[in-house]
C-alpha positions in Angstrom: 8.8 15.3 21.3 9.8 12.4 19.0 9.6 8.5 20.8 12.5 6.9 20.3 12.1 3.0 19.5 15.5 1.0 18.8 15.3 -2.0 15.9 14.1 -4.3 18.7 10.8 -3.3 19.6 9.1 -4.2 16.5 5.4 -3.8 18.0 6.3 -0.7 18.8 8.3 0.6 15.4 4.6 -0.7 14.0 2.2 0.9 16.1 4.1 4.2 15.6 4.1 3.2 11.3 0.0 3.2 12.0 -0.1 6.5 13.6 1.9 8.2 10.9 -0.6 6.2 8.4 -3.6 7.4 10.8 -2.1 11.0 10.7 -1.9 11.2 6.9 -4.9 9.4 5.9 -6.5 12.4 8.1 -5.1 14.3 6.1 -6.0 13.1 2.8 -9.5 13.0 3.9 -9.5 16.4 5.4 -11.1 19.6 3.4 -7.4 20.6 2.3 -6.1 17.3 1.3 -4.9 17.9 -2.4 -3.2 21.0 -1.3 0.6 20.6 -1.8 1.4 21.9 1.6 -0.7 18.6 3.1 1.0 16.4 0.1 3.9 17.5 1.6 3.2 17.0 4.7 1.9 13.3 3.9 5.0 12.4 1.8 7.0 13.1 5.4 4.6 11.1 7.5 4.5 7.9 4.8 8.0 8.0 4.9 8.7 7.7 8.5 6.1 5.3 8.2 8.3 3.6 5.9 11.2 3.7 7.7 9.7 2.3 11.1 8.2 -0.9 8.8 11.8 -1.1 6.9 13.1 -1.5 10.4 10.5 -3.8 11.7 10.5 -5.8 9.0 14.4 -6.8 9.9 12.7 -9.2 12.6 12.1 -12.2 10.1 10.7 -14.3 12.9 8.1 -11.7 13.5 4.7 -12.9 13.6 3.3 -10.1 11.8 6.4 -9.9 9.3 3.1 -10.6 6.7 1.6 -7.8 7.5 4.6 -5.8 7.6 5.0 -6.3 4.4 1.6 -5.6 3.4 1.8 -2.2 4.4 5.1 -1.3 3.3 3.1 -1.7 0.2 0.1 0.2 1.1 2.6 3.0 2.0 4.2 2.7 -1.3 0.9 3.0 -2.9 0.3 6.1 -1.1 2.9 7.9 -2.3 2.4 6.8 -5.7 -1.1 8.0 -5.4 0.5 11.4 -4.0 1.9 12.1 -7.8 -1.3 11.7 -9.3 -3.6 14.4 -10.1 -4.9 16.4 -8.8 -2.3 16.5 -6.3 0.9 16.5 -8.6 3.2 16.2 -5.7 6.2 16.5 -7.6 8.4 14.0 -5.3 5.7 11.1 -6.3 5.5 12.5 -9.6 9.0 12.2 -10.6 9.3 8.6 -8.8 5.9 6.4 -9.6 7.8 4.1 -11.0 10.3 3.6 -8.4 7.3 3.3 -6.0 5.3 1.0 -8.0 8.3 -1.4 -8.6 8.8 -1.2 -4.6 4.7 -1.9 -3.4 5.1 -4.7 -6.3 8.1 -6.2 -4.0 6.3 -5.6 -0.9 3.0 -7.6 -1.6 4.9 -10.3 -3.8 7.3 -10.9 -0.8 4.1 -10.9 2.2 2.4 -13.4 -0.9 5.5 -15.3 -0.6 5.8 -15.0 3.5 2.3 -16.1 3.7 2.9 -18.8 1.6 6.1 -19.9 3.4 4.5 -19.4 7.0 1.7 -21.5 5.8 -0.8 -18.4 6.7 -2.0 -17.8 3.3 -5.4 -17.2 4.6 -6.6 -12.8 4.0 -3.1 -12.0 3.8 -1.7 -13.9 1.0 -5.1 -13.5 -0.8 -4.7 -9.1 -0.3 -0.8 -9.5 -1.2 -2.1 -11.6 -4.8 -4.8 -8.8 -5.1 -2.4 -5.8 -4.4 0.8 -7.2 -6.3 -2.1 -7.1 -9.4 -3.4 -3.6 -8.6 0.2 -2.2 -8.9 1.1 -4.6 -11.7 -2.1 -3.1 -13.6 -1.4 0.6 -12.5 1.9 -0.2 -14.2 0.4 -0.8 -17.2 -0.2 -4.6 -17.6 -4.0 -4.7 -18.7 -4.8 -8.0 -17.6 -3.3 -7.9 -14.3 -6.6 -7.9 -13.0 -8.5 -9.9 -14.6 -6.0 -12.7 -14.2 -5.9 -12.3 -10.2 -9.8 -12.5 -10.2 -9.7 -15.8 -11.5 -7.4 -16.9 -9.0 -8.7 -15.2 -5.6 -12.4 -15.4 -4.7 -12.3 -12.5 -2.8 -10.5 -10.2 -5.8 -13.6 -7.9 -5.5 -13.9 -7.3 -2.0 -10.1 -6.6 -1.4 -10.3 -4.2 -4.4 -13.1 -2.2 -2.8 -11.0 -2.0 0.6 -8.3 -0.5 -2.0 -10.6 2.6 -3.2 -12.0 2.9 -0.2 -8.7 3.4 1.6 -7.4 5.8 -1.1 -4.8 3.3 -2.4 -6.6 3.3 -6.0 -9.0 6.2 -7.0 -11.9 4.6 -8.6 -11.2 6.3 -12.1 -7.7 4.4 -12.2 -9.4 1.2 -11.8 -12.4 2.0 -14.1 -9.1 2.6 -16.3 -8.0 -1.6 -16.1 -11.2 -2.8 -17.5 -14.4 -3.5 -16.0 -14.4 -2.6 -13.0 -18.4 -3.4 -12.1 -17.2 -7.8 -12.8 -13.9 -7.4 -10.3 -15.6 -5.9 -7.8 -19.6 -8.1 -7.9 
């Protein structure tokens, strides 16, 4: 049975986003989670994700329109991180640059709302972080290092990132050295 939530009920559209993230962070954690059949079934569940914080994120006046945009990125991140071995899912294979370019967007524009809404507080600090995390998993080496010098906290926030699978640890051990970003 699917719940059917119109544009206006943007707590709602969110809370069902989380579940779909719940559901397929299960999954990745789960004894079969670089199988292609659960990549497959992930890619679904991100996307409805995606589409529920697409739709919530209409409501600019939303209090939480930061961390809608937050984890729009996440979600992007997680199907980038779907492509990458050793799951290969070829959907996130063929687009990780598409992806990347659109988590980029995401946590620039909640850095920006944060900014704006003058609640640049955890939030604006985690979009600087994860703007530089995709910026570096693009390719630019000092992505990083550059954010560290800017946001205190640059170590901690990377940590949350591994630990919530939206950077393996041997992709950040990749952008430098990763034992000074994250003391």
């Amino acid at each position: 049975m699917q719940l059917t939530l119109d544009a206006s009920h943007v707590e709602g559209l969110c809370d069902r986003a989380e579940s779909y993230i719940n559901c397929s962070n299960t999954l990745r954690l789960s004894h079969s989670g670089d199988s292609a059949e659960c990549s497959k079934l992930r890619w679904g569940l991100l996307t409805a994700a995606n589409q529920d914080l697409t739709t919530a994120s209409a409501f600019k006046d939303d209090e939480n329109i930061v961390k809608i945009h937050l984890k729009k990125g996440d979600v992007e991140l997680w199907r980038f991180q779907l492509g990458q071995p050793p799951r290969n899912f070829e959907v996130a294979a063929k687009n990780q640059a598409v992806l990347l370019k659109n988590a980029e967007k995401h946590y620039r524009g909640a850095g920006n709302l944060a900014t704006v809404a003058a609640a640049y507080d955890n939030e604006g600090s985690q979009a600087k972080v994860k703007e530089a995390l995709v910026k570096a998993l693009a390719g630019v080496p000092t992505a990083l290092s550059d954010v560290q010098a800017q946001v205190q906290e640059a170590g901690e926030i990377l940590e949350e990132a591994v630990d919530d699978g939206l950077v393996d640890w041997s992709q950040v051990e990749g952008m430098g050295d990763p034992e000074a970003m994250v003391e």
